[in-house]
N, C-alpha and C positions, 0 to 999 in steps of 0.2 A: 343295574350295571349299564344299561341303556343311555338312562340318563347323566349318566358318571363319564361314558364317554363323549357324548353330544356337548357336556359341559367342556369338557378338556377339549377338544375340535375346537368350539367357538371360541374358548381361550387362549389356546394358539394362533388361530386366525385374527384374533381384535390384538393380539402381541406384536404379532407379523406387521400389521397394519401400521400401529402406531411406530411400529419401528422402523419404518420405511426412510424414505429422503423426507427432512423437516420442509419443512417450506415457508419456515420465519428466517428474522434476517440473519445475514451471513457474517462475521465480524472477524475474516480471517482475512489477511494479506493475500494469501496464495494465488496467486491468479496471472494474468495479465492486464496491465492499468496504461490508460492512455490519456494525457494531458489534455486538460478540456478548460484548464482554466488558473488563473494567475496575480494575486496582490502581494505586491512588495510598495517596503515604505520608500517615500519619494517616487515611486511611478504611477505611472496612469494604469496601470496592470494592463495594457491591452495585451492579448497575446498573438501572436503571428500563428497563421496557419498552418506554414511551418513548423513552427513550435508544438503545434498539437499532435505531431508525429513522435512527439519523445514518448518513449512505453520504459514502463518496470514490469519483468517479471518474476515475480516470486514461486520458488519453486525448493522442496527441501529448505536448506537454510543455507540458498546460496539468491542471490537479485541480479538479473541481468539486464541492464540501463540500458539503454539507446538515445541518446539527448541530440535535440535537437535547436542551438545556441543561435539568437539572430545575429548578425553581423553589425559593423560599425555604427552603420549608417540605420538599421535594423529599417534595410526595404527587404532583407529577404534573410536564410537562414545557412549558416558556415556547414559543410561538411559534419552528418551526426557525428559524436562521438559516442562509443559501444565499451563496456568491459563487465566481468561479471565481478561481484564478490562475495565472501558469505557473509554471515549479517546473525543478531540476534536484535529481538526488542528484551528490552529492559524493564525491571520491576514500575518504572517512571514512567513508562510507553516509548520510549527513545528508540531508536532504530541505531544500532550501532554494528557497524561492519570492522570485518577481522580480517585481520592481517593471514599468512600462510602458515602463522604459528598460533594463530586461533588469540592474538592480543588485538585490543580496538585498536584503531585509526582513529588519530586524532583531527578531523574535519574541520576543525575552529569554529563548527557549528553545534548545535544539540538540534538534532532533529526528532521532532514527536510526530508518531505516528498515530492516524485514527481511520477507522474503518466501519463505516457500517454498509453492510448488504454492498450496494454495488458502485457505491462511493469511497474516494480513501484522497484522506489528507496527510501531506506532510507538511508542518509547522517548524521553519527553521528561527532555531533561535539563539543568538548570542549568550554563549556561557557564564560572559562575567556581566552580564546585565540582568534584570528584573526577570524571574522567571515567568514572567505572564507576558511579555513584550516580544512581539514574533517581529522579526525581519522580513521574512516571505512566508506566501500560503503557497503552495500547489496543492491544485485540485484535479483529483485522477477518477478516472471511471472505467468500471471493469470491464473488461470486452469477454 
């Protein structure tokens, strides 16, 4: 009996154990994500410092933006623009935000989303073109 519970103790505990917080990678949106980086075609990607103040945060399944747009001249960066929305990703990986009747928004873009551990891209890309041809990367990193 001894050893029947000694066993069950230790099997609870090594249960306990593995079932803890994982500590491999994370591959979920949810978080808070701040711009760290930028190629689109025809530019030099550089990104304004500015710029690296835009954040997404993913929370439930709604995204709350904070953009931060350079200006004409792009020496510096227009007033952010904020708003939240909700959002589902797609069997495709697409990030698609909804309307107040839960129908997409049509963005004129397909945006794919990818995520590993503490990195997250969105790949924007033109719907009526090649689906392997991105317009812009943004590269976000989790805070």
């Amino acid at each position: 009996m001894k050893k029947t519970l000694l066993f069950f103790t230790l099997f609870i505990s090594l249960m306990a154990i593995s079932c803890g917080d994982d500590d491999g990678p994370n591959f979920s949106e949810k978080g808070t994500w701040k711009l760290i980086d930028r190629s689109e075609v025809g530019d030099d990607g550089n990104v304004l410092d500015c710029e690296k103040l835009t954040t997404y945060k993913f929370s439930g399944n709604t995204v709350e933006a904070t953009v931060y747009d350079p200006n004409e001249d792009e020496s510096d960066c227009t007033t952010p623009e904020s708003g939240t929305l909700e959002y589902l990703i797609d069997e495709n990986s697409f990030l698609v935000f909804l309307d107040d009747s839960g129908n997409a928004i049509d963005t004129g873009t397909n945006i794919e989303i990818r995520v590993f551990d503490n990195e997250m891209k969105l790949v924007f890309r033109d719907p009526n073109d090649s689906p392997t041809s991105a317009i812009k990367t943004e590269t976000f990193e989790r805070q």
